[in-house]
N, C-alpha and C positions, 0 to 999 in steps of 0.2 A: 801132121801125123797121117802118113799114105801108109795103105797098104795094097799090095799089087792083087788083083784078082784076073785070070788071064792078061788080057795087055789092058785092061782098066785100071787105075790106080783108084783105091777106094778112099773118099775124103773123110775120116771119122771127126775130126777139129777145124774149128775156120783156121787160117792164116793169121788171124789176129791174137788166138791164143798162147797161153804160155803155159811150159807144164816143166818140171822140174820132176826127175823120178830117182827113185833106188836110193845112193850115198847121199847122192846130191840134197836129195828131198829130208834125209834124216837129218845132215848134217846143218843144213839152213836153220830147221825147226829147232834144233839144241842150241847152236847159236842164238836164236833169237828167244829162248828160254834163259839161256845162261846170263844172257845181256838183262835182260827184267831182274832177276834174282840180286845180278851185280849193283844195280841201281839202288836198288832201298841197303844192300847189306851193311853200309858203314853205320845206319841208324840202329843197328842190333844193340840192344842192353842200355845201361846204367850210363853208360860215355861214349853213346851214340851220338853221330852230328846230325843236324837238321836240316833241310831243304828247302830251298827258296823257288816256288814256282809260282811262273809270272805268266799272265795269259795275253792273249794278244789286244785286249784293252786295257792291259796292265794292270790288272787284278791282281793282287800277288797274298799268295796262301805258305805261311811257314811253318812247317811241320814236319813230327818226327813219326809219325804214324804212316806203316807201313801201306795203307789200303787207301787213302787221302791223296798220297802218293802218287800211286799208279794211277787213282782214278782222276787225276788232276793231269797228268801226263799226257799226250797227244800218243798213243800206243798206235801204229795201224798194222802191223804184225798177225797172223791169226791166232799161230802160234803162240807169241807173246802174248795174247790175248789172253789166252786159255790158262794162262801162269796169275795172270790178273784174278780171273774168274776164285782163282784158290785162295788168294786173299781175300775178296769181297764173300766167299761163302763164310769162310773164319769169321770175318768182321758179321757175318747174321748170327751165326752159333752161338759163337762164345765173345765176340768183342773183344780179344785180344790176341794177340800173337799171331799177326798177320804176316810182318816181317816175318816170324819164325817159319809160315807154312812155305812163303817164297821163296825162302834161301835155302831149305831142304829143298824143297823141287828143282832148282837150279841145279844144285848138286847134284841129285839123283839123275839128271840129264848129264853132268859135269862126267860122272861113276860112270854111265852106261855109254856113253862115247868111247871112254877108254877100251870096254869090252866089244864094243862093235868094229871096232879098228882090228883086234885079236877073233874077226871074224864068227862072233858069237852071233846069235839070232836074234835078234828083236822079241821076239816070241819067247825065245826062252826066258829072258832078259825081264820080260813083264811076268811072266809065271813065277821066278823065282823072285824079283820085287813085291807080289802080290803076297806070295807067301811069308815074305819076311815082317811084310805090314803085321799080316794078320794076328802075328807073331809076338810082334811089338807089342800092340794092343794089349796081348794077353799078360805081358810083362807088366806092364805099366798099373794095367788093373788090380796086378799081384802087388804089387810095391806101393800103390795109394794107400795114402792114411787118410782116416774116419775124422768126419768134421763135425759138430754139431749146431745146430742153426743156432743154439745160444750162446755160441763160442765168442765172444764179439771180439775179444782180442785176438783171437786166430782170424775171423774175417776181415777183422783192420789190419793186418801182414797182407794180406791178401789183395784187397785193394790196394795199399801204398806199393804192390810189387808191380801191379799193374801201373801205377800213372812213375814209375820210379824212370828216368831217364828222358823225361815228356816237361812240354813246360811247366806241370804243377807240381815238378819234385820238391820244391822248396818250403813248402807247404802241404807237404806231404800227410802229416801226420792230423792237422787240422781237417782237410779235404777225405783223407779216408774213415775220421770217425763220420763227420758229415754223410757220406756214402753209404756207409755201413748203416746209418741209425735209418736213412732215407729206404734203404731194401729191407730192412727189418719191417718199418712200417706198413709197408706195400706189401709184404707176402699174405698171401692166401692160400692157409694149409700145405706149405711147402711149395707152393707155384710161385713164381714172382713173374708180373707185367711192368717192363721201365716205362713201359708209357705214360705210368703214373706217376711217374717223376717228373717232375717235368723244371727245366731247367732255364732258369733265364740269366742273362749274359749280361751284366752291367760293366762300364767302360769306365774305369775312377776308383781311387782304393787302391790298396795291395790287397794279393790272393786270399792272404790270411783274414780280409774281410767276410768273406764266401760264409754264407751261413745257411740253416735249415730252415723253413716256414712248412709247420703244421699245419698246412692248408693249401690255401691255393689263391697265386697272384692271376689277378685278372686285367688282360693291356689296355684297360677300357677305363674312363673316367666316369662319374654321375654324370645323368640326363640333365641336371636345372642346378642353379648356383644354389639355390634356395631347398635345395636336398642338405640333411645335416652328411656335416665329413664323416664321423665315426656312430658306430652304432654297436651298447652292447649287449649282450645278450640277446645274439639276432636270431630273430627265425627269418628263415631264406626260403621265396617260393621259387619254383622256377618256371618259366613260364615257355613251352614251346609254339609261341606263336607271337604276333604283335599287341600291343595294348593300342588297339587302330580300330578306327570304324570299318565293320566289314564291308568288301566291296560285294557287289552284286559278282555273279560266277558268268551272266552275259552282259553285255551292253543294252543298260535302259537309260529310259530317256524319260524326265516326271520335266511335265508343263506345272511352271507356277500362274497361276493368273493375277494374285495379288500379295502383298509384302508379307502379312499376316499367315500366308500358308508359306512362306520360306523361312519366316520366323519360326514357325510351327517346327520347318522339317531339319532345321539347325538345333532347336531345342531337344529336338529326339536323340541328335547325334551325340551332342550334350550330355545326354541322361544315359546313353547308351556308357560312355567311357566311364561314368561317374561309378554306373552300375561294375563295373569290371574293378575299378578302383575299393569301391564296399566291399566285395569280395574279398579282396585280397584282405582287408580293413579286419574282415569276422572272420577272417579265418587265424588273425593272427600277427600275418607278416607284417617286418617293416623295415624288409632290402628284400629285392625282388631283381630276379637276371630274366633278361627278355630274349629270347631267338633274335625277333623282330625287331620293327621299329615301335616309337611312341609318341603319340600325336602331346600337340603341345599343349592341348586341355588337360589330358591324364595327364602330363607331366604336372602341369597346377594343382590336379587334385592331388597325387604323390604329395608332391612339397608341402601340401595344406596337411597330410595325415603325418606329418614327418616321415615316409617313407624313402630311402634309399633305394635309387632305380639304376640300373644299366640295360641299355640295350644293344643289339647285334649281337650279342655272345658268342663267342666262335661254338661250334660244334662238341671238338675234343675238350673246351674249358666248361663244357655243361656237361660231360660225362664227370668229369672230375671233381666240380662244383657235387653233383649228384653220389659219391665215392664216400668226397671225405666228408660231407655234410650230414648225409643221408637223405636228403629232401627227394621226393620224387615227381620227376617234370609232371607238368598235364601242358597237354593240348586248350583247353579250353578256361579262360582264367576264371569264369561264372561258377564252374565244376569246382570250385581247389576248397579241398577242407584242412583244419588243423594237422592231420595224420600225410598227409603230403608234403610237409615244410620241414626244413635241414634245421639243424642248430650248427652255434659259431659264436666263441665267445667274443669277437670281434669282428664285427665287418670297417673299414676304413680306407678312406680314399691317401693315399700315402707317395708322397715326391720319391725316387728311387732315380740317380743318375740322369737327373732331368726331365726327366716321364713319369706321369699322374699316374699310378694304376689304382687297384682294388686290392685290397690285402683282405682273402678271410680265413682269418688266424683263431688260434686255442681251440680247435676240435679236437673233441678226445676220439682216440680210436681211429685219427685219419686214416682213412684209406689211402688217400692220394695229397702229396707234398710238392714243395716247390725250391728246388734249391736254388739258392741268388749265387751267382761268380764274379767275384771280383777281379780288376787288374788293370795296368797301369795303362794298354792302350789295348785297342783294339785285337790287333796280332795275338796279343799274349791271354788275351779272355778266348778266344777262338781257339786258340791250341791247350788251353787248359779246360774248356768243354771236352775238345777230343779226350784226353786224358783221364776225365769226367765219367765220358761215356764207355771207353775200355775198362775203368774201375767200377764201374754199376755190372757192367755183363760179365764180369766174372764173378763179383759178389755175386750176384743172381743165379751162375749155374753152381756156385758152392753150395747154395743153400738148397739146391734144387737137386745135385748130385750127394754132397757131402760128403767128396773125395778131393784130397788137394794132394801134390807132388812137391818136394823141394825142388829148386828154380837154380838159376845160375851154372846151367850147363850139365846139372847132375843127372838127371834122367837119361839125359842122351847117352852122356858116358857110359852109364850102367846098361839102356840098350845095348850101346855098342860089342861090349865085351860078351851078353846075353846072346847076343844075334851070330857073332863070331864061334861062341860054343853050339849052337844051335844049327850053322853051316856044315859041320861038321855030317850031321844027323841026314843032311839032305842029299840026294843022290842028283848022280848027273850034274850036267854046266850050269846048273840052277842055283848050285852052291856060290857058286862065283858073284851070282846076281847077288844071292842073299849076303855075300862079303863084301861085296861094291855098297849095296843098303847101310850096312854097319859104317861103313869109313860114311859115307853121307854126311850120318846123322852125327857125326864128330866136326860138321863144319860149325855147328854151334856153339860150343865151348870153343872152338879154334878164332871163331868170327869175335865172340867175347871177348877173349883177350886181345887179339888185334885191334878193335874199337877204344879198348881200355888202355891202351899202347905200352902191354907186355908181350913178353915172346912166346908167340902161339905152340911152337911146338915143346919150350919149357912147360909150358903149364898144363899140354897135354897132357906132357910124361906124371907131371905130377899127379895130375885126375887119376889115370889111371891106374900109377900103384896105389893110391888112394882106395881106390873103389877095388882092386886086387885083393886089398888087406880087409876088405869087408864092410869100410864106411859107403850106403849106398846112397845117400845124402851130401858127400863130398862134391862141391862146388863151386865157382871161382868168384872170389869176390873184386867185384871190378875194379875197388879203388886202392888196393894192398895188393891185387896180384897173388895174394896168399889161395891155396888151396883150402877150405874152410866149411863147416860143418851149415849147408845151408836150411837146416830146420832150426838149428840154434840162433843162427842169423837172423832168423826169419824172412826167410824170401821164398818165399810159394806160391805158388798158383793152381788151379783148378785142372784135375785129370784131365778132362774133357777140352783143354787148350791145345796141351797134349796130343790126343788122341785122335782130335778134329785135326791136327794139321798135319801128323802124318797119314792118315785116311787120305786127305786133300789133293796132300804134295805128289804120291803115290799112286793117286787115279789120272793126274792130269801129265803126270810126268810119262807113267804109263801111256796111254792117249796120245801126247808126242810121237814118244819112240814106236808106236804100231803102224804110223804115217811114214809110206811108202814114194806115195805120189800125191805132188801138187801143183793141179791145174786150176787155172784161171782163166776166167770166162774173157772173150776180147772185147766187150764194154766197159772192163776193170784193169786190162793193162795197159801197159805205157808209165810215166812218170808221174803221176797225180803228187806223191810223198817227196819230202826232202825239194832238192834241186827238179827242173825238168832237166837240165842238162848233166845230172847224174852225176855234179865232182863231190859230191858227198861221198861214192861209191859207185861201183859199176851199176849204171841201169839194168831195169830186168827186173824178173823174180814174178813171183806169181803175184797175178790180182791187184795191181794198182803199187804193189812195194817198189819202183824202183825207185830210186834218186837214193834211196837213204840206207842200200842195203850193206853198206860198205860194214862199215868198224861199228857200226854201230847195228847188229845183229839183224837189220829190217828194222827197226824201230823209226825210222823216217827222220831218222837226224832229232827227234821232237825234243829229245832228252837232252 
């Protein structure tokens, strides 16, 4: 990039750079939007297919989860990136309908192409998308029904719509009462933290095995054989530190002169653990979780009081310990009284899929649970944790919003035709935008039935007179094709799924299309991606994208 200044040519870019402007620059960035979007959309809904990605030590991850996805993908796009970004925000908010934020944003790039070709403004283009959002939102808000956190059969719809089309559909009904009772337990005055759930993954069983523990599994075995296995009626201290002879805090140095005084200072050491052990002894306990470690005298005295000991604790298993038990750590184990120790009406060291843990079971009032997943290998417990974890984050923001929408394409629809009246209302080329928005957000029901392998634009037409005649719940049910009253069905999900993903799709799509010019620095170009010799596609492109910017939008061949 020269520009002449009298007969000097003025150098603003090295020779090594690369800059792409104007069409060029928009029309790259929507490609490599649209190409993201394209990739997860066949896993939309109920008769979604699944994905097999394999990494270059041949790792290989199968799953139908939108944001697992991408993040498993080799993306190096920037653009693309930013389509990414919209799924992994969905997947913090609300834990589900990440596919859904992606494939509206692709569209919404898909819509706004058409209009920039008919010479519209980018500008305008984001002004009247922005407004059509805002728009949305309001609808949607208007058309949510009322949940209540004791609804439990309304939040098991709920959850089973979230893991429905994911490896745990099969066991659907088992896994979302599970869910459901496990976010019940956990909430705190309408708050809920999944951190308190916590979920462990066993390899063996069918799914239907999966069950709930009122408490909390700990991955850790007893200290000494000579520890009893079960304990009932436990008081639990916790201990945040080690049951160890403290060390001096510098380095000293004690001369013995004779056997008698090493005896002497072995005996102290002795007495010292013995005294930590008493402790524990008057105050009560007799299972004890340690931060630290445990010298192997205290472990003798342990066994000798029949107390039940672990030590290391993880971190987040002593908050949890502390949750559902009620016990409250001390620092210093001489300090510990009766009023610092958890109850549990079982503590027990229990074989679970070949691994010893800690079961401490029958708390009333847990705070903090542990659900086990079962399933027949590896793959299929891994993809039905993900399934797992999208049905706990929407149970969580129902109870937390207590607002849910019928699901299976109806919302959108009813946008659609909402946003289409609504265009009407708006002035200037902004209307166009807000009518590009409306058609968008009909790739969902449209992707629906294609995934379900009916014909997308029959069952358009049917939504819509549907939703014309006033049913705003009308939605496609993926396995009959039939047009179908989706709150009788029961298939709902949480506003704020919704709401979060066109917010999402709408800022990063917008963001896109405001991208004029893209320059890249000359220690990033050249062919780093795909091929170095570029028959993936023409070399070039900004910032390191060439080899792979062919057919496959800048995505570097990865896909």
């Amino acid at each position: 990039m020269a520009q002449q200044m009298g007969n000097q040519p003025l150098i603003v870019l090295s020779d090594d750079s690369q800059r792409t402007s104007g069409k060029d620059a928009q029309s790259m960035n929507i490609t490599a939007g649209k190409a993201v979007a394209e990739s997860v959309r066949t896993t939309l809904g109920p008769k979604g297919m699944d994905k097999m990605l394999v990494d270059s030590t041949g790792e290989v991850v199968v799953t139908n989860d939108g944001v697992t996805i991408l993040k498993e993908m080799d993306i190096e796009h920037p653009a693309a990136n930013m389509i990414v970004e919209v799924a992994e925000t969905q997947e913090t908010e609300v834990g589900d309908g990440t596919t859904s934020s992606v494939v509206v944003a692709g569209e919404l790039l898909s819509e706004a192409e058409d209009l920039l070709e008919q010479d519209i403004h980018a500008t305008t283009l984001a002004q009247g998308y922005r407004q059509a959002a805002e728009q949305a939102k309001e609808f949607l808000d208007d058309a949510a029904i009322d949940v209540s956190p004791d609804d439990t059969e309304e939040l098991e719809k709920i959850a089973a719509t979230a893991m429905t089309g994911k490896g745990a559909e099969n066991a659907k009904d088992v896994l979302s009462d599970l869910v459901v009772k496990a976010v019940q337990s956990v909430a705190d005055d309408g708050s809920v933290d999944t951190d308190n759930i916590k979920v462990e993954k066993v390899t063996g069983g069918a799914i239907e095995n999966s069950e709930l523990v009122e408490g909390v599994i700990v991955d850790k075995e007893r200290v000494s054989e000579n520890m009893p296995y079960a304990v009932e009626d436990a008081k639990i201290a916790l201990v945040d530190d080690g049951l160890e002879v403290q060390e001096t805090e510098i380095d000293t140095e004690v001369n013995v002169t004779d056997p008698d005084q090493l005896q002497e200072f072995l005996d102290q050491e002795e007495e010292q653990l013995k005294e930590m052990v008493d402790s524990l002894k008057a105050a009560g306990a007799n299972v004890v979780f340690v931060d630290g470690g445990i010298d192997d005298m205290a472990q003798h005295y342990l066994a000798k009081e029949g107390i039940l000991a672990v030590r290391r604790t993880k971190s987040d298993d002593f908050t949890r310990l502390s949750r559902a038990t009620g016990a409250t750590p001390v620092s210093n184990v001489n300090d510990i009284e009766a009023d610092d120790l958890g109850d549990a009406g079982s503590v027990a060291q229990k074989d679970i899929g070949g691994d010893e843990r800690i079961f401490v079971e029958d708390v009333e009032e847990a705070k903090s649970v542990t659900l086990i997943l079962r399933g027949g290998t590896e793959h299929v417990v891994d993809e039905v944790e993900r399934a797992i974890e999208d049905s706990l984050g929407v149970v969580r923001v129902t109870l937390e919003d207590g607002k849910v929408l019928p699901g299976g394409g109806a919302p959108e629809t009813e946008l659609a035709m909402e946003l289409r009246d609504f265009a009407d209302s708006v002035g200037g080329r902004e209307q166009l935008a807000v009518e590009a928005f409306a058609d968008a957000l009909e790739v969902i029901p449209r992707t629906l039935a294609e995934n379900a392998g009916h014909d997308p634009i029959d069952s358009l037409v049917d939504l819509r007179s549907q939703h014309d005649g006033g049913d705003k719940a009308a939605g496609l049910d993926a396995y009959t094709g039939d047009v179908v009253n989706m709150e009788d069905d029961g298939v709902v999900e949480p506003l704020r799924v919704k709401t979060q993903a066109i917010e999402s799709a709408t800022e990063a799509a917008v963001m896109i299309l405001r991208i004029d010019d893209v320059i890249a620095a000359g220690d990033l170009a050249g062919g780093q991606v795909g091929d170095d010799d570029g028959d993936d596609g023409p070399a070039g492109g900004p910032g390191g994208m060439g080899g792979g910017m062919g057919g496959m939008g800048g995505m570097g061949g990865a896909m």
